[in-house]
C-alpha positions, 0 to 999 in steps of 0.5 A: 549870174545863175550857175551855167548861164552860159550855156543856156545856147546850149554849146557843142564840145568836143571831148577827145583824149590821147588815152583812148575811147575807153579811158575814165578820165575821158567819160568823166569829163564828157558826164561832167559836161553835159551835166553843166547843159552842154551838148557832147561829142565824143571822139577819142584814139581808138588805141593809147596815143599818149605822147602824141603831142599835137602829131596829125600824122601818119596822113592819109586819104582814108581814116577808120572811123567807128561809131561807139557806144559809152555805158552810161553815156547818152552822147554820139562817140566815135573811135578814131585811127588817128591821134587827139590832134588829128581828131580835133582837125577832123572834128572842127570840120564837121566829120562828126556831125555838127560842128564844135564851138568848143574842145575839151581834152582828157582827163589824162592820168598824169599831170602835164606841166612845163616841159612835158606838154610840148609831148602830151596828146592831151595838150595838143589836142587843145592847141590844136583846137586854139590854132583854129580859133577853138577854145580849148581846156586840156585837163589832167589829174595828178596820179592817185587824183579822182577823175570826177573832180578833175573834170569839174575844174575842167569844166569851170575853166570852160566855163570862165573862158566863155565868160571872157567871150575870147578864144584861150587854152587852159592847162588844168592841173588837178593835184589828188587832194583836190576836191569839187570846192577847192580854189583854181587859180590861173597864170601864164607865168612860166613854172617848173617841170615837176608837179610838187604842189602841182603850181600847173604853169606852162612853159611854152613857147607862146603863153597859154592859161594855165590853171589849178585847183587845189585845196586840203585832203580828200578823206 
């Protein structure tokens, strides 16, 4: 199959993050995506909302939303009052423009493994997404990690759940000595709650892919 084939119908992501419109995990991902032909719509927490976890609150009949402009970025952004989750929701019915047919989450600074997605806005944001029948990658990079990278792995996943033509969720954990070649494996297995060599299993209460990449030293 030619590289990005599948994206010759040209696919609507929405890319959201719990870290804020000015995060370079989050601008990563986005260049990565439309890198691989997809078309892109940035909306991100106009402040931190790390931990957020799939919160939609507080709810309100009234959301500040503001256009945005991303240096280096030729795609629609907005800054949202509102956390990753909420956006999403917001997202999928149609607030930014046309609506998404997939959501990409991150890349969040700090990986995101057993226990701690159960808090982590990155992952809920991708829930939230696989609750409305989205497919959905949440990508997190291990502290020190490049974030370019970490978004190539996501995009990879992306792209193996549309070649599975099914609706999933994929927790990418990307340890820092990754590189754009190295291996991703996947699992739904359950796996610790510390990264070591960042194994990237969940454990939640419903199974979810799971996948990492890893491979030898960046030099």
């Amino acid at each position: 199959m030619p590289q990005d084939a599948f994206a010759i119908n040209r696919h609507t992501v929405l890319v959201t993050n719990d870290d804020g419109l000015s995060s370079g995990g989050l601008i990563a991902l986005a260049r990565a995506l439309i890198h691989h032909g997809f078309d892109v719509v940035v909306a991100a927490p106009d402040s931190d909302m790390s931990g957020a976890s799939a919160a939609i609150g507080p709810v309100s009949t009234h959301v500040n939303l503001r256009r945005a402009s991303i240096p280096g970025l030729d795609a629609p952004a907005f800054a949202i009052a509102a956390p990753p989750a909420m956006i999403v929701i917001a997202g999928l019915s149609g607030a930014f423009g046309v609506r998404p047919d997939l959501v990409a989450s991150g890349v969040n600074a700090g990986v995101n493994l057993g226990r701690a997605v159960l808090h982590s806005g990155t992952v809920g944001a991708a829930l939230t997404a696989h609750n409305l029948g989205v497919t959905a990658v949440a990508v997190s990079v291990e502290p020190g990690g490049d974030f370019d990278i970490a978004a190539e792995h996501g995009v990879r996943a992306l792209q193996d759940a549309l070649e599975r033509r099914d609706a999933s969720i994929s927790n990418v954990n990307v340890p820092k000595r990754a590189t754009t070649t190295s291996r991703s494996s996947a699992s739904s297995a359950p796996g610790p709650n510390t990264c070591g060599k960042c194994a990237g299993e969940m454990r939640p209460s419903m199974t979810l892919a799971s996948v990492t990449a890893s491979g030898p030293p960046r030099r």
